[in-house]
N, C-alpha and C positions, 0 to 999 in steps of 0.2 A: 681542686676547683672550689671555689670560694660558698655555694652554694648547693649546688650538683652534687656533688661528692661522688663522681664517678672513678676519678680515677683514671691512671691508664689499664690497668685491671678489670674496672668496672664498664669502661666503653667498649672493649673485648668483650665481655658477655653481653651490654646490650646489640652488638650489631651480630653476636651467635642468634639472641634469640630475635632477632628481626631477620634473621638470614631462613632459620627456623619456621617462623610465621609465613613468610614469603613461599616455600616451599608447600606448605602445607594446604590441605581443603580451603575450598568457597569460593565465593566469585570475589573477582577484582575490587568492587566493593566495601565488600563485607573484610578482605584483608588488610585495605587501606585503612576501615574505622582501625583492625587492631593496632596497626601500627599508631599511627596517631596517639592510642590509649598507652602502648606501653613506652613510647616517645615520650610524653607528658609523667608518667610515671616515674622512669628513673633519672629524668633531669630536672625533677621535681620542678615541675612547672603547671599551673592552673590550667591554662591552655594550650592544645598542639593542634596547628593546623594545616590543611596540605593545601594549593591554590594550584591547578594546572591550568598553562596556556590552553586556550581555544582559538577555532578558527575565529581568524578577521583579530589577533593581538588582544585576547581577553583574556584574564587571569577568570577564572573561576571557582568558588571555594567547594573541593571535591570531597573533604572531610575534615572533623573538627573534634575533637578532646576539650570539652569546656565550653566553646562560644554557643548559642541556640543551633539546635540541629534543623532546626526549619529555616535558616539562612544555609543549607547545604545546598549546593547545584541554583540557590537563586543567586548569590551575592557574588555581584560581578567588577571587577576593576579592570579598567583599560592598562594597557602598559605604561608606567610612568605616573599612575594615578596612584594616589595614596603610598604610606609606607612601601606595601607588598610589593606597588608595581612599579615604583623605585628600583627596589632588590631586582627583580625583573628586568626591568632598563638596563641597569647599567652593571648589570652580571655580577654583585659584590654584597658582602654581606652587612646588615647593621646590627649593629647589639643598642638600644637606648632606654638609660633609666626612665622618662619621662617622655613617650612616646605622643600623647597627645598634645605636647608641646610644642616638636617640631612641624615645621612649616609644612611638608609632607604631607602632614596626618588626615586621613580622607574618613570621616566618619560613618560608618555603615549599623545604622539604626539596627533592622533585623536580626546583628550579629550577637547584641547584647557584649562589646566589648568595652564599654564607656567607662566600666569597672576597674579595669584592666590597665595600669599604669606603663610599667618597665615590657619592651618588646624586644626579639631574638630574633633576626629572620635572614634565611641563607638559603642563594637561588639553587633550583635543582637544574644539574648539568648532563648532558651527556650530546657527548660529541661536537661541544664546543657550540650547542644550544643550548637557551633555557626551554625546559621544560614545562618548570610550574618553581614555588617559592614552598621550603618548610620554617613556620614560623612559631615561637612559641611567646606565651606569654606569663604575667605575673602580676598580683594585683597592687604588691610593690611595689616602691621605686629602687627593682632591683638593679647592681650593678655587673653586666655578663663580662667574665674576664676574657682572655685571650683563648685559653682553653675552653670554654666552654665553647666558642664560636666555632675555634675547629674542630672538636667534637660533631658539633650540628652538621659542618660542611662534610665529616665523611661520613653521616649519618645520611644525608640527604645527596650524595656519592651511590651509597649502596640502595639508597630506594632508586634511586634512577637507573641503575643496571638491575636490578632484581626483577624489576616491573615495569615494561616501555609505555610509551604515550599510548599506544594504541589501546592497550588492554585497562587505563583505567577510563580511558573517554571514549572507549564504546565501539564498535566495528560505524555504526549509525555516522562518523563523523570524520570516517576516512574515505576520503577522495581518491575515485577513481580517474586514473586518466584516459581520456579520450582515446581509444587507438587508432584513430585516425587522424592527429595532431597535423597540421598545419606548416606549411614552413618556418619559419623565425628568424631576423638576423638580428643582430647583436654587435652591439658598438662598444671598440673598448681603445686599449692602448699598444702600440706598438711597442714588442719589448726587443724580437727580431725579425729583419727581414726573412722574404718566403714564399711560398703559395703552396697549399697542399687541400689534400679531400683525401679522408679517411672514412674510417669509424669511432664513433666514440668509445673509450676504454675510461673509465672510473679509473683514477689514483683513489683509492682506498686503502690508508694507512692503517685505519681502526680497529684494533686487534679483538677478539671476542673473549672477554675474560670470565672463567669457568666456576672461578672462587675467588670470592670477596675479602671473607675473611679467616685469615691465621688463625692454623690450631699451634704454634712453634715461630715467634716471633725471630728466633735467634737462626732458627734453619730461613727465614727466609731473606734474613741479612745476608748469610751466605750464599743463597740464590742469586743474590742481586749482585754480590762481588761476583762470580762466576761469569755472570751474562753482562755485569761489563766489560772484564777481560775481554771475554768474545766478541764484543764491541768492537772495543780498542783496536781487534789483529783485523776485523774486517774492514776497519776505516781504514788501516794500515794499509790495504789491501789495495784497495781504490785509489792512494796515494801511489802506490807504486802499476798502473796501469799504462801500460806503454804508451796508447790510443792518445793519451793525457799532455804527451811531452811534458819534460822537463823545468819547463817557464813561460811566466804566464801572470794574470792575477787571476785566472781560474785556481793555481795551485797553489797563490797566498789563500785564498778562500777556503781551501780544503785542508790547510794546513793551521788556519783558524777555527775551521770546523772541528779540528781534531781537539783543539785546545779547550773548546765549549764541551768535549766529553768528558773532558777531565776536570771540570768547576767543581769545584768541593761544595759550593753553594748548592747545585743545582742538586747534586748526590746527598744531603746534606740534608736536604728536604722531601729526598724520597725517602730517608734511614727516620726521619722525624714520622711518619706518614705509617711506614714498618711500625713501628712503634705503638700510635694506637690499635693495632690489632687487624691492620690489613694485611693481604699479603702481600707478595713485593710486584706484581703484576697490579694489581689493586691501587697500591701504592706510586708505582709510577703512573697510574687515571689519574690520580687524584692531583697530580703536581700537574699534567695534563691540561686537566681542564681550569687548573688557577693560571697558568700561560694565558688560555685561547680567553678566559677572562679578562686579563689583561690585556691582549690584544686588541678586543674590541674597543678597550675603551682607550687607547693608544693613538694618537695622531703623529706624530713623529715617524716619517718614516723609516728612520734608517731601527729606533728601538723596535718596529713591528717584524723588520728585517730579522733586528737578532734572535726575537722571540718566534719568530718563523723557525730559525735555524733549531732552539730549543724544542719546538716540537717535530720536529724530523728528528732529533737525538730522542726521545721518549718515544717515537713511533719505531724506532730500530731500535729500542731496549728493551720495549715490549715482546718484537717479534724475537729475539734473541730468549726472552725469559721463557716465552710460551709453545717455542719453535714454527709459531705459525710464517705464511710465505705471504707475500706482495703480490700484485695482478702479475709485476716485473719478474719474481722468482717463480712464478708456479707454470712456466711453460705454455700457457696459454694466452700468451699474448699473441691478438691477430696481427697477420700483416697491415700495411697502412692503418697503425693504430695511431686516433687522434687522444691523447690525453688530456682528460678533465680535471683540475684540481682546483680548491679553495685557493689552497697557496703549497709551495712546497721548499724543503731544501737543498741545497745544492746535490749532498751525495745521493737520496732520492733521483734523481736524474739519472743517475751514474748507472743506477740498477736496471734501468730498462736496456732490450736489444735493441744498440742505434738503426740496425739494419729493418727493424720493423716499426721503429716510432718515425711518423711524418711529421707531426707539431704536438705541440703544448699550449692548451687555455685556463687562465686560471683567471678565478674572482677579484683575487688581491696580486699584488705585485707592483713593481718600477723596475723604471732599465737600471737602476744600481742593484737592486737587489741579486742575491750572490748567487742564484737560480736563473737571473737574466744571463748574467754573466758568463755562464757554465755554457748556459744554452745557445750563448753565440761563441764560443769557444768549436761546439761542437757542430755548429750548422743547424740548428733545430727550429725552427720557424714558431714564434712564441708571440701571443697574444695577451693582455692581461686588463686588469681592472674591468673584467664585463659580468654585470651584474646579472645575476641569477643564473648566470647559465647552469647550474648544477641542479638546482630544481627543476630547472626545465626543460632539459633532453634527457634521454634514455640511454643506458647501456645499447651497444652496435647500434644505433641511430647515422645514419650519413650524414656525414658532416663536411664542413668546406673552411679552408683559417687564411685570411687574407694578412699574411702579415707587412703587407705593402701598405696596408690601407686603416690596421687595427682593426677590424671585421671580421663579423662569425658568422656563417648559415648553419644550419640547421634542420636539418630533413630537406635539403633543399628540391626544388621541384623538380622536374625531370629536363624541363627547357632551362631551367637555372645550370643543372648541371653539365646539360651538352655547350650553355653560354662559357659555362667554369672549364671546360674541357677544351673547349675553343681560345680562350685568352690563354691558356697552358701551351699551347701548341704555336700559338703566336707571340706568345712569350718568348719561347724558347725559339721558335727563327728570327724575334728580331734580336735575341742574346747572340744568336750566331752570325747574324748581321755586325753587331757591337764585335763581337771576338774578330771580326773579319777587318775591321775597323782600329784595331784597337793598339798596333803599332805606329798610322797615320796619323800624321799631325792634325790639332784644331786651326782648322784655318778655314775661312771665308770662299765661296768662290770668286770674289775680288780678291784676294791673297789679305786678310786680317787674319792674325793669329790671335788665341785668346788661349791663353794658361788653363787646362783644369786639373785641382789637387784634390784631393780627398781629404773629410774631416775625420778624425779618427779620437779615441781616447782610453783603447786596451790595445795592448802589444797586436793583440791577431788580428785586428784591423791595419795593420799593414801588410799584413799578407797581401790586400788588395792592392796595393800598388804597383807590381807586378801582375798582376792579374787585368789591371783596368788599362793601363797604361800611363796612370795618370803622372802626371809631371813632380808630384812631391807634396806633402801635408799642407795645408794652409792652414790648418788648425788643431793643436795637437790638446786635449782635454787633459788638463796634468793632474784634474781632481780626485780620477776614480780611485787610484792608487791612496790616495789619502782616508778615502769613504771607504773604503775595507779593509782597514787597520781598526786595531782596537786602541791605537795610543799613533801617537805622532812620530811618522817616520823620520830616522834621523838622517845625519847626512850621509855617510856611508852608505845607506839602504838606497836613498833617491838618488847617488851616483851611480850607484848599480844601475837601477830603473833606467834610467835617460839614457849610461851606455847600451841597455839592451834596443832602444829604440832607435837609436844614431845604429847600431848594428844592422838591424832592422830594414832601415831606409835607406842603407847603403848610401849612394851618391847623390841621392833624392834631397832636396832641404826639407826642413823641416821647423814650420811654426810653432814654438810652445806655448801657450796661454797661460800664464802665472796663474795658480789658486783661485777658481769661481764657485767659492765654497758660500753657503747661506740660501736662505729661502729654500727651497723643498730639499737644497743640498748639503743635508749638517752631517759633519764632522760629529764623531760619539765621545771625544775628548774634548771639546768644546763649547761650552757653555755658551746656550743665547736663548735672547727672549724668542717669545712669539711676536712679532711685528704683524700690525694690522693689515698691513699691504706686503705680505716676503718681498714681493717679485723687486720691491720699493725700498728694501729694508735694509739691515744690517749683513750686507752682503758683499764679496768680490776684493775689489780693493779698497773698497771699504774697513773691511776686517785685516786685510792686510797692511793699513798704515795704522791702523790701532794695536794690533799685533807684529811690529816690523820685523821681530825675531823670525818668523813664520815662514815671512817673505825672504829674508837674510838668506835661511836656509835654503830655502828652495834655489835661489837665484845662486845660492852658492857651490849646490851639486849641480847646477844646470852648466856653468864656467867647469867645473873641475872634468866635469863626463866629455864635454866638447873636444874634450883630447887635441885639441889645436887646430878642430875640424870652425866651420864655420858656425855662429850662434844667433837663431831668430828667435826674439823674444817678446812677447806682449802684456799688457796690462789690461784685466777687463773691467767693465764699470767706470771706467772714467766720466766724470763729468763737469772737472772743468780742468784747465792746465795747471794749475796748483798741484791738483791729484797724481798728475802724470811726473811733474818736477820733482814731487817726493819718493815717488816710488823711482824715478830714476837715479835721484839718489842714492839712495840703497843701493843699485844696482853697480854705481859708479862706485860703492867703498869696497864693495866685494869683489870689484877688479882689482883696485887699489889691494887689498889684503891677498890676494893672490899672488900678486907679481910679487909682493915685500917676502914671500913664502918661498918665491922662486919655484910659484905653478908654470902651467902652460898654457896661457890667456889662450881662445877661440883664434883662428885665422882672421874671421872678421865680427865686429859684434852689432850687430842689426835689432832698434829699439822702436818700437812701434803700438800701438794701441788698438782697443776695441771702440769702434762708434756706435753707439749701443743709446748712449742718451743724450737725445736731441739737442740739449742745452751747451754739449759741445759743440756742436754746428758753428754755435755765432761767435767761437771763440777760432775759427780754422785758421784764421793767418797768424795767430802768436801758436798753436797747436803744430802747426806746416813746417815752420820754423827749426820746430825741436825733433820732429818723427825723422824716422828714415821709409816709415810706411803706415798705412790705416787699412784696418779689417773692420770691413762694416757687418756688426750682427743682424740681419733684417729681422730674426724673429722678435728680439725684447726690444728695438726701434722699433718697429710698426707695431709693436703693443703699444709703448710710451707715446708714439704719436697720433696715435686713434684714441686712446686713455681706454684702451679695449683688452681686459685678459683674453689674451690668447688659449687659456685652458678652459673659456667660457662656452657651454653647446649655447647658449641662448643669442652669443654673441656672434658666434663663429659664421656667420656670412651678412650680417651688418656692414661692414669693412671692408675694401679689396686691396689688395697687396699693389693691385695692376690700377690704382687710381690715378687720377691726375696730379691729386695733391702728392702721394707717396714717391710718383717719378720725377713731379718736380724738385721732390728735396733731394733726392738719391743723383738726379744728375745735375746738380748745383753744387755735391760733394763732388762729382767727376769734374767739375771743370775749375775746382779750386784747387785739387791734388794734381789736375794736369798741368795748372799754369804755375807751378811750384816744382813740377817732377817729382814728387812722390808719391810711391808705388801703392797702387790702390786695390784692393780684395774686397770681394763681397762672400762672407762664409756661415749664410742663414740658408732656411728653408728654399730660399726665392733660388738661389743659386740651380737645385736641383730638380727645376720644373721647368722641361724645355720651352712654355710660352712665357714662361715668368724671365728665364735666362737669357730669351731671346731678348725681351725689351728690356733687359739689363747692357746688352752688347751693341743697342741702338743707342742706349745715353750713355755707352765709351768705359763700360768695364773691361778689362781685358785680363784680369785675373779672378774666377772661379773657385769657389771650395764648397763640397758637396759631398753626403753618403756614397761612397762608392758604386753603388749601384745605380746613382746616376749620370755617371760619369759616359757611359755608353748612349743613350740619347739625350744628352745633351751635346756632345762631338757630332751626332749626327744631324743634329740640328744646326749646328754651327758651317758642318760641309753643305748645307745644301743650302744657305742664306745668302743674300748682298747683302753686304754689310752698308755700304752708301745708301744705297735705298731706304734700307731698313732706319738707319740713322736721323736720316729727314722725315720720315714718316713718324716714328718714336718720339722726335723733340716738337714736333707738331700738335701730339696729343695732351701736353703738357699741362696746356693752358686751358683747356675743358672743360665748362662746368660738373663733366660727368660724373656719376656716382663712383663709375667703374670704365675701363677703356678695355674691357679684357674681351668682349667680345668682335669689336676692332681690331685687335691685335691678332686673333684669329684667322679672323677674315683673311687679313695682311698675310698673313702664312699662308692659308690656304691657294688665296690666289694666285702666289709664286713658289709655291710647291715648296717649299719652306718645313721639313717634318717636325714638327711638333704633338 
């Protein structure tokens, strides 16, 4: 160290004798001044100071080596204010020669720091919080290297486990909870269908580590080989569990998960960590908590994914170095436990008994992520993105997880719960109504048939097709396979993939959607900007006429897998027929390159598009021309034509789906594909909402694609309709000034017994 002169030898004995100090007499206090003092002393620094968070997001200065002691406990920074509360924000450390220079720099008269040129300051962590900030200074315009920085970070590592929040800011400032708390509900995202009421059970991965720091650096490398091996056979383990079957992209995930154990990077920097003088339990915190740093300041979803998965591998190397047990392994898991977690990884799931977990809620999460995945693999009813919920219920707290709806209760009331009690039970007759149902055709009581298929986009989603009844895919999502890879599936792989789904679907067709990769859904081999608007951006076939090798591929195990079965294929994002011309090109060389191969071209090969954006509309009679079918997506068409994110709360009932304007355009597409015969789908939201479906089947859909789970009251709404009726009554509304016609359409149900 260019200044310091610690040393890896030297940072060993300071975190001995700070481990030392910590241990020893005096109040909270009075241990923090010594730390500070012998901080500042062997990293030869003028100043060392400590800042803990306070309630309401206040740094506070709790102790100081150098700066005036009479700015101790007065001098306050909000988060994001000044250097300090930079470090604070944005969980990361600065080292700056010339600290009053940067834009930052918040000047705190009191502190007598004006002196004080070159600053060091690195947030204190624990459990993927900050804390407080330890910062040092120098009158200097010193320059802090590499090592010095991470020095500081496991210096200010082991003050945060040595000595929790509570015990330097005082019992005075710890909040009690109410024990009479209130109900709650809680808005989040749907990651799997469900309905459940539990208990709440903590996922508490956090292991309690007993020693900081190495007396035997080399003994606890060998710890660490040791407790990964034991890793290794346990992951091994999980891979081979029957429950799991065989294929899947549950078991590419777990078979990537395994791959992320063995990253030489990731090991690589816990043996770096070993090193300064932690031990290998220590060690692996420390890499821990530079993840969960990362993470926060991470937007990307699928990098948060990965580094989700990194911490689930450090949360089982922990428990493996330390032997300690998971809420999963210690036997005490309740019946109807509801799990609470920030975020989790796929094997982490794997660990609990399915027979007593009812759902999973977590703070962070998406339906790609490799824990959604697992969790509809398994049937586990999964909630995600609802904030706070971890600060705000209790261990065994009753709980209720709407994952039809994205919804949490929370201690819910007692007539909440006999209401939650009652939808379960009517749930489950009108399920057994659907099951009852669910051989018989959709057909009108005037004899109209109307097609319903299921949208699907992981193998186990066709399980449901046998189970619903439904007539065959209308929309088969060919992305997620690509989103959990770590590199670009080649062709061999995605021949596999598509015959396992033609396996699958047996006699069923089956819709494929080429590539709807961008905007919230990136590709980790992939390079792309941030675009201002995703939903707007560098997306779909978009990327695939920029990239036509991408599409080549895909389009070219999609022909090979057809085995000489028949091939429905679609293109999404179009918007205009140029888009469609070229990508059906492609399509047309990779037939050509087939036959000259002497493959076995599709029995029939069926070319069709997504209407998704408006602007195709006014191009339908050269678009007619060319399809042999159109799948209209209602959810990113009624965004693009309200100019309304759909992912918007502020927005989200501004707009109706059931408007005049929205049915005017929706059946001005029905009567241009009808006077042409081409086969028309509608495979959005609207589809699986029997008042939305209904007035879809009044302006002359007759083909359906929907969640499998709505596939049972939407048939039963279709048996109990006139279709003629309904048709004149539907094309009547059209022309409305109204905001909304969905209350009308209501009515129109209700008063001919129409189940909706």
């Amino acid at each position: 160290m260019s200044q310091a002169g610690l040393g890896p030898g030297g940072a060993r004995r300071l975190l001995k004798r700070l481990r030392d100090l910590m241990a020893g007499a005096g109040t909270a206090q009075e241990r923090l001044n010594q730390i500070v003092r012998l901080i500042a002393a062997d990293m030869v620094a003028e100043v060392c100071s400590v800042y803990m968070v306070r309630p309401g997001d206040v740094l506070e200065l709790f102790a100081t080596e150098g700066l005036k002691q009479e700015a101790v406990h007065k001098t306050r920074l909000a988060i994001g204010e000044g250097l300090v509360g930079d470090i604070a924000a944005h969980s990361r450390p600065l080292a700056l020669a010339d600290a009053q220079s940067h834009p930052n720099f918040a000047y705190k008269p009191e502190t007598g720091e004006e002196i004080f040129h070159s600053l060091m300051g690195v947030p204190i962590l624990r459990g993927g919080r900050v804390l407080g900030v330890l910062a040092v200074q120098n009158r200097s315009f010193r320059e802090y290297d590499e090592e010095e920085v991470e020095t500081l970070q496991t210096i200010a590592m082991v003050v945060a486990e040595l000595a929790s929040v509570d015990s330097f800011v005082g019992p005075e400032d710890v909040q009690l909870e109410n024990a009479a708390l209130l109900p709650e509900r809680f808005e989040g995202l749907r990651l799997n269908e469900g309905l459940a009421m539990g208990r709440v059970v903590f996922h508490q991965p956090r292991v309690s580590i007993r020693q900081m720091v190495a007396e035997d650096p080399a003994r606890e490398r060998s710890r660490l080989d040791e407790a990964v091996e034991r890793m290794h056979r346990a992951i091994d383990d999980l891979l081979n569990r029957a429950d799991l079957g065989h294929a899947g992209e549950h078991r590419e995930i777990l078979e990537t998960y395994r791959m992320f154990a063995e990253d030489r990077g990731w090991l690589g920097r816990i043996v770096e960590a070993i090193n300064t003088g932690l031990t290998a339990e220590a060690a692996v915190q420390r890499v821990q908590d530079d993840t969960r740093a990362r993470m926060s300041q991470v937007t990307d979803p699928y990098l948060r994914e990965r580094l989700s998965d990194l911490e689930d591998l450090g949360n089982r190397l922990l428990r493996h170095l330390t032997g300690d047990r998971t809420a999963a392994q210690s036997g005490g898991l309740p019946d109807e436990a509801v799990l609470i977690a920030r975020n989790m990884g796929p094997a982490e799931l794997l660990d609990y008994d399915r027979t007593k977990l009812r759902a999973v809620v977590m703070e962070e999460g998406s339906p790609t992520a490799h824990v959604a995945i697992v969790a509809r693999a398994l049937g586990i009813p999964m909630v995600g993105r609802v904030k706070d919920v971890l600060s705000r219920t209790g261990a065994g707290e009753p709980i209720i997880v709407d994952g039809e709806q994205g919804a949490v209760v929370v201690r819910p009331s007692e007539d909440v719960r006999e209401a939650f009690v009652a939808a379960l039970n009517d749930r489950a007759a009108r399920q057994a109504q659907f099951a009852q149902i669910r051989d018989l055709p959709a057909v009108s009581r005037d004899g109209v048939a109307v097609e319903l298929l299921i949208n699907a986009g992981l193998l186990i989603d066709l399980g449901h097709l046998e189970s619903t009844g439904a007539k065959g895919v209308g929309l088969y999502r060919t992305e997620i396979p690509f989103m959990i890879r770590s590199a670009f599936p080649d062709v061999p792989a995605q021949i596999e993939f598509y015959r396992d789904v033609y396996g699958r679907a047996g006699e069923r067709p089956v819709v494929f959607r080429t590539l709807d990769v961008g905007g919230d859904k990136r590709l980790p081999y992939l390079e792309m900007a941030d675009d201002e608007n995703p939903a707007m951006g560098w997306r779909a076939i978009r990327i695939a006429l920029d990239r036509p090798m991408m599409l080549r591929y895909q389009l070219r195990a999609l022909l090979v897998a057809s085995g000489g079965r028949p091939l429905d294929v679609m293109f999404p994002m179009v918007a205009d027929v140029s888009e469609f011309d070229a990508a059906r090109d492609l399509l047309d060389r990779e037939i050509a390159r087939l036959r000259e191969q002497g493959g076995v071209p599709p029995s029939v090969i069926r070319v069709g598009t997504m209407l998704e954006v408006p602007a195709l509309y006014w191009q339908l009679p050269a678009l007619l021309s060319r399809v042999d079918f159109i799948s209209v997506g209602s959810n990113d068409l009624m965004q693009f034509l309200f100019a309304c994110d759909r992912g918007s709360t502020r927005l989200s009932g501004r707009y109706d789906t059931l408007s005049p304007i929205a049915l005017r355009f929706l059946g001005d597409i029905v009567d241009a594909c009808t006077a042409r015969g081409v086969t028309l789908t509608l495979c959005g939201e609207m589809a699986g909402r029997p008042l939305e479906a209904m007035a879809l089947i009044g302006l002359g859909f007759r083909r359906l694609s929907m969640s499998p789970g709505a596939i049972g009251p939407v048939k039963a709404m279709i048996r109990s309709a006139d279709v003629a009726a309904l048709a004149g009554f539907t094309r009547g509304l059209t022309t409305l000034p109204d905001h909304a016609v969905r209350g009308r359409l209501a009515a129109f149900a209700r008063d001919r017994g129409i189940a909706v």
